[in-house]
C-alpha positions as CSV (number, residue, x, y, z in Angstrom):
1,X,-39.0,-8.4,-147.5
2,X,-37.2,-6.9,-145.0
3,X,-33.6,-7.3,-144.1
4,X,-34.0,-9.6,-140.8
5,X,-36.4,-11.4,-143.2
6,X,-33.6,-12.2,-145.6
7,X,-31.3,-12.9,-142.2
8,X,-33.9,-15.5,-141.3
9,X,-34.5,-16.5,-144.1
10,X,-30.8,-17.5,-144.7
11,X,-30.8,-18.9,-141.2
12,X,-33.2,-21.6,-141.8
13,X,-31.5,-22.5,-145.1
14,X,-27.9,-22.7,-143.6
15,X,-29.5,-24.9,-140.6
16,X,-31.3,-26.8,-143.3
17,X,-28.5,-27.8,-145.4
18,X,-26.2,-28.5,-142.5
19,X,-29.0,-30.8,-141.1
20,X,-28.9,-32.2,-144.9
21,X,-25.6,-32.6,-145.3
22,X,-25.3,-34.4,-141.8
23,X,-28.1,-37.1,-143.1
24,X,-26.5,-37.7,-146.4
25,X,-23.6,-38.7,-144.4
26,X,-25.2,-41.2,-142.2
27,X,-24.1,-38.9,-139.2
28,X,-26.0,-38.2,-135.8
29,X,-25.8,-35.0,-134.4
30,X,-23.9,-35.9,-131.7
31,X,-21.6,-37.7,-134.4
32,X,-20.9,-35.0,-136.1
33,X,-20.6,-32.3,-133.4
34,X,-17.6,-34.4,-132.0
35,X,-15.6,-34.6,-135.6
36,X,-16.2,-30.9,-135.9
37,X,-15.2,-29.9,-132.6
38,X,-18.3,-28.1,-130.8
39,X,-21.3,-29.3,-128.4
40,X,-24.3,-30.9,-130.1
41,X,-26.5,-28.1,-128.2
42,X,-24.8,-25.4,-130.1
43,X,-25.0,-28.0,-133.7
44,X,-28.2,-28.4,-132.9
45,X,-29.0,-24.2,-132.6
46,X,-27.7,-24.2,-135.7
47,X,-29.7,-27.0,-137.6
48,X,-32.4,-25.1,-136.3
49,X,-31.5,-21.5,-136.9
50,X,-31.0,-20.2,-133.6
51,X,-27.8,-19.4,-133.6
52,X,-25.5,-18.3,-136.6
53,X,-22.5,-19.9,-137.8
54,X,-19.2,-17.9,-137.7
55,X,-17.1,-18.4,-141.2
56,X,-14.6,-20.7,-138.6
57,X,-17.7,-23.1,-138.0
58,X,-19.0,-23.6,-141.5
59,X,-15.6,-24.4,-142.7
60,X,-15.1,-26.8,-139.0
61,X,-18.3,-28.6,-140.4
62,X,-17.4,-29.1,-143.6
63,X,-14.1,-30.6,-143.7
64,X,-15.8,-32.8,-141.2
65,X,-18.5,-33.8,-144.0
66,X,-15.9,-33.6,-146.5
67,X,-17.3,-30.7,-148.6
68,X,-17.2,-27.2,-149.2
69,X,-18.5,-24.2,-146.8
70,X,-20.0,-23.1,-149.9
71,X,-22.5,-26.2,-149.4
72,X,-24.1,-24.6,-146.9
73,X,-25.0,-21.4,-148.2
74,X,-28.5,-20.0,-149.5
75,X,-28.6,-21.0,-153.6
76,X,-28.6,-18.3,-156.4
77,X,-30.2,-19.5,-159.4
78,X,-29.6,-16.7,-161.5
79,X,-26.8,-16.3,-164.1
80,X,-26.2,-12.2,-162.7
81,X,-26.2,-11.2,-159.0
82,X,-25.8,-8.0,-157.5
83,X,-24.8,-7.9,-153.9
84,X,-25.2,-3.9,-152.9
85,X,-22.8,-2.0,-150.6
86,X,-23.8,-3.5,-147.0
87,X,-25.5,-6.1,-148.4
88,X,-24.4,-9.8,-148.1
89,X,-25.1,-12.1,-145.2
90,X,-22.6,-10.9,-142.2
91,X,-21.3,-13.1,-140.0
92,X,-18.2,-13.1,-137.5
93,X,-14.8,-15.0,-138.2
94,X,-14.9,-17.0,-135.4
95,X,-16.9,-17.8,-131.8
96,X,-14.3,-15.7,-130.0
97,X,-15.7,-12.3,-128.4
98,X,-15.3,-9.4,-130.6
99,X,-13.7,-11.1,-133.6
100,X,-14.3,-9.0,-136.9
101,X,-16.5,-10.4,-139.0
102,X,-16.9,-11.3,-142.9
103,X,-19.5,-10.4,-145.4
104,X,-20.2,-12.9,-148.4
105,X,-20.7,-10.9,-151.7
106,X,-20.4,-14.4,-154.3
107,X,-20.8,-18.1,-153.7
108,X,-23.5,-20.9,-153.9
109,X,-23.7,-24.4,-154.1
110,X,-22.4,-25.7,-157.5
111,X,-20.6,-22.6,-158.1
112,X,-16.9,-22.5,-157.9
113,X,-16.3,-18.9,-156.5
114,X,-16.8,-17.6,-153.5
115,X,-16.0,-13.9,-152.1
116,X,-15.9,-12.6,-148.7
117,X,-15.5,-8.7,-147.7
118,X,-13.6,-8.1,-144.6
119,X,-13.6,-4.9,-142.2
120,X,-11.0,-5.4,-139.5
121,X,-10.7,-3.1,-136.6
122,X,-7.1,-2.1,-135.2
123,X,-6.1,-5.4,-133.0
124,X,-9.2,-7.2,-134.1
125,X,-9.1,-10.6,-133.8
126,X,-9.6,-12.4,-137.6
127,X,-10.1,-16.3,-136.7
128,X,-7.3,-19.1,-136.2
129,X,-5.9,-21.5,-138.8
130,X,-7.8,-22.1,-141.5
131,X,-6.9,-24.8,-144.1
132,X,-9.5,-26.1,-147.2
133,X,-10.0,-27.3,-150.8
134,X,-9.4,-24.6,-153.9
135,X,-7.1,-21.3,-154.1
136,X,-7.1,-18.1,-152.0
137,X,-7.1,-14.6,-153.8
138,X,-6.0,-12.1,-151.2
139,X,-6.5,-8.3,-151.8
140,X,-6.0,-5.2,-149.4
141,X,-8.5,-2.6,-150.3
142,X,-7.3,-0.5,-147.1
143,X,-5.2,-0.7,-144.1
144,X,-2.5,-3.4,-143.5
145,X,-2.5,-7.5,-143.5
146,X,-0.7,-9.5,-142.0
147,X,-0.9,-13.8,-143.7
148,X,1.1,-16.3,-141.7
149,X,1.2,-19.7,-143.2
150,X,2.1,-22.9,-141.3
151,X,5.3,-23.9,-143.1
152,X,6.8,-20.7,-141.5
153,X,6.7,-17.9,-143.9
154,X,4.6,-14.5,-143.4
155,X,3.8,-12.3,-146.3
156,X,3.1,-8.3,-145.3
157,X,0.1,-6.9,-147.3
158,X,-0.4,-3.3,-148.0
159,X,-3.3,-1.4,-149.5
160,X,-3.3,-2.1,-153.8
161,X,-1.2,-6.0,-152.6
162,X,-2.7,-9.1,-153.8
163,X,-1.9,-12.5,-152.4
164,X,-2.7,-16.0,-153.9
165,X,-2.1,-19.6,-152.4
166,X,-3.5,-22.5,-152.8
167,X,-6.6,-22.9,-149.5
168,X,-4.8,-26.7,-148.5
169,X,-1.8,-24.8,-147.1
170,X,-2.9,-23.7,-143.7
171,X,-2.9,-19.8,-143.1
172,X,-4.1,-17.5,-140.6
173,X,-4.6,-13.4,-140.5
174,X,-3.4,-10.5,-138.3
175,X,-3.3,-7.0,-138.3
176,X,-0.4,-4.8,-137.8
177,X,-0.7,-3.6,-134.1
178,X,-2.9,-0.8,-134.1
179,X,-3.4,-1.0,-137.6
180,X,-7.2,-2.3,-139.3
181,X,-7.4,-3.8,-142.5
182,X,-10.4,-3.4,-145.4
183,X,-10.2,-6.8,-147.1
184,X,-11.3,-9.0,-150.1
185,X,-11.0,-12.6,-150.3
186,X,-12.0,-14.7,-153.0
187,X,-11.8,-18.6,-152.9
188,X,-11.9,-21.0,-155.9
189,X,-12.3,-24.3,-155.8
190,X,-13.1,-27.2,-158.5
191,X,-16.9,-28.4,-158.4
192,X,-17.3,-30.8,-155.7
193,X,-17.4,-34.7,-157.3
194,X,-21.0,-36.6,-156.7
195,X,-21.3,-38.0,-152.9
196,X,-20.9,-41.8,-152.7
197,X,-24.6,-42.9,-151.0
198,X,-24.4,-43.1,-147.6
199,X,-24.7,-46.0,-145.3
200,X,-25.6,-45.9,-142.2
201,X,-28.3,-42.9,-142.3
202,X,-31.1,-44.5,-140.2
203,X,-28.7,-43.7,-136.9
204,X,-28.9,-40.2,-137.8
205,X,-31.1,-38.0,-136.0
């Protein structure tokens, strides 16, 4: 299998679980487009893997459905995985033009872990606020970061500087200006409890 292979592959299985996901919840589209913020074209693209989610949009979607991002990423049945150097699905922090963008090594639904590589040019923009279940690990492998949080404090990360908080607390990144950052971020979150059955799921579409 090649690598776009995999990348479709893990297209259609990110659409699929989103479109899963949405169902469960007794959602339409159009329903759950709006509590996430984006246009029901673009959700559906996504359902139907024409498009890829940035990490900013999978995390959008699933506070709106009340679960983790992790939720929607492909499954890994085994009790060992090796991601290799440049492997990892890739995909950008956010929808905004030249934002850097973040590489999962680790996570899968029912697993409590899950890591993210970052490679962040000088002035590259890393995504806006981001708030959600579990605990951040922080580590600067290279380069200079910058965590603001929204209770006012900002914590200045140099390379070998490790940073923990717990994910509720909403945070954001920067760089230093004209300054890149090589980053790993690990987040841990309890397993999710057992959905409630829906009602409602014959106005979903």
């Amino acid at each position: 299998m090649t690598a776009d292979d995999r990348d479709d592959e893990v297209l259609q299985g990110i659409g699929a679980a989103i479109r899963t996901h949405r169902t469960a919840a007794g959602l339409s589209m159009r329903e759950l487009a709006a509590r996430a913020g984006m246009s029901q074209p673009f959700l559906s693209n996504l359902e139907n893997a024409r498009a890829m989610p940035s990490v900013s949009t999978l995390y959008r979607l699933a506070n709106a459905l009340g679960i983790g991002p992790h939720e929607f990423l492909p499954s890994q049945a085994h009790q060992v995985v090796v991601v290799r150097a440049g492997e990892g699905l890739l995909a950008p922090v956010d929808e905004v033009p030249g934002s850097a963008s973040s590489r999962l090594v680790a996570g899968a639904p029912g697993h409590m872990v899950e890591a993210h590589t970052f490679d962040v040019e000088p002035d590259q923009p890393i995504g806006d606020w981001f708030e959600h279940d579990g605990e951040d690990f922080v580590m600067v492998i290279d380069g200079a970061l910058v965590v603001e949080f929204a209770d006012g404090r900002t914590v200045d990360l140099d390379a070998g500087d490790t940073l923990w908080h717990v994910s509720e607390l909403a945070h954001r990144w920067r760089t230093r200006p004209g300054v890149g950052a090589r980053v790993l971020l690990v987040n841990a979150r309890p397993p999710a409890a057992p959905r409630p059955a829906a009602h409602g799921a014959e106005r979903a579409r």
